[in-house]
N, C-alpha and C positions, 0 to 999 in steps of 0.2 A: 504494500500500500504506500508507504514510505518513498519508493522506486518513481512509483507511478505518479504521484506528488509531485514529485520536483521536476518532472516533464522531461525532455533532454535535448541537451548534455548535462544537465547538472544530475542528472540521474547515474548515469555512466559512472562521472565524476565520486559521487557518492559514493558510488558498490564499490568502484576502484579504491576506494579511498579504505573502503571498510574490508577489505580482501587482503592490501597491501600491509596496513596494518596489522593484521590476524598475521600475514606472514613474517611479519619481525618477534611476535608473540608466539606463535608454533608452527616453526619452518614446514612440518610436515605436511603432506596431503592435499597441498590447495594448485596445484600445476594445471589438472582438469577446470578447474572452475574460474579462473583465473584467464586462463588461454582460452578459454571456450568464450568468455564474456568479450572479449578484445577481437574476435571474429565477426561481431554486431557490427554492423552500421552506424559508423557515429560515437564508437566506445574507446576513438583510442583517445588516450590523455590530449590536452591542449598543455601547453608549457607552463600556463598559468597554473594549472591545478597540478602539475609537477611539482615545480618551485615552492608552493604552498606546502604541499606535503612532504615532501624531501626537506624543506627547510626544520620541518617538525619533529623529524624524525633524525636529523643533522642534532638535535641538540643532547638524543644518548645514539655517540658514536656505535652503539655496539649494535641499533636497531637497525641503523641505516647499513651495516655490513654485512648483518646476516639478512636482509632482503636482498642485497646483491649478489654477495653468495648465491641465496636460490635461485634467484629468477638466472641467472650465468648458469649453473649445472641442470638447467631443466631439458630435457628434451622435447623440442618442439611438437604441436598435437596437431592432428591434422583438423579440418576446418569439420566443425558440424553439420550434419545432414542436412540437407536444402539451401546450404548456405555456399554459394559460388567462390572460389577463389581462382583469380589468376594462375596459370603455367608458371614455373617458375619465380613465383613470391614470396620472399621471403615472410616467413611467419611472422604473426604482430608480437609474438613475443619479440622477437630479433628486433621490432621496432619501436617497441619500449622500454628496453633497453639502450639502446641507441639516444633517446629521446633522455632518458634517465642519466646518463655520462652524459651528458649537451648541460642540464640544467644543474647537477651535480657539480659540473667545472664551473658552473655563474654563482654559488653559493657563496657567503661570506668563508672565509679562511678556507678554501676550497684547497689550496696546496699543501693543507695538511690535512686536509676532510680527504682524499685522492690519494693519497698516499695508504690508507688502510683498506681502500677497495683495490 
């Protein structure tokens, strides 16, 4: 209900938000759910709500590493039923990640925040 509320992208935004967090809290078991949601239309992060969260999670160095940890050793999933993907596409994981090191290196004391990922 919650989801459906905040209409989207701030819905997206939201679930990402509550996903990524869970993943600094218990690394295990969220690869499916996580990857599956990033498949959506319209779900992958804007830099803003990077920045936002990464900055909050920058302030216990240890949350913001073991998120990158996982999401780095995940094996990419393939896209869910009905849902088209491009030949050749790199998965969204690969692309939030990507997107994750981009807003990561703009953080305040980023050359030493970069340094433990």
């Amino acid at each position: 209900q919650e989801f459906d509320s905040k209409g989207n992208p701030e819905g997206f935004a939201w679930l990402l938000t509550i996903l990524l967090e869970q993943i600094c809290r218990d690394p295990a078991n969220h690869s499916p759910d996580l990857q599956q949601l990033l498949f959506l239309p319209g779900a992958a992060p804007s830099p803003a709500v990077l920045k936002s969260l990464l900055a909050s999670l920058a302030e216990e160095r240890g949350r913001l590493v073991t998120l990158w940890v996982c999401l780095v050793l995940w094996a990419p999933q393939p896209p869910p039923d009905g849902i088209p993907w491009p030949p050749n596409s790199p998965p969204p994981v690969h692309s939030l990640l990507r997107s994750m090191l981009v807003t990561m290196s703009q953080l305040p004391d980023a050359s030493s925040l970069c340094r433990t990922c």
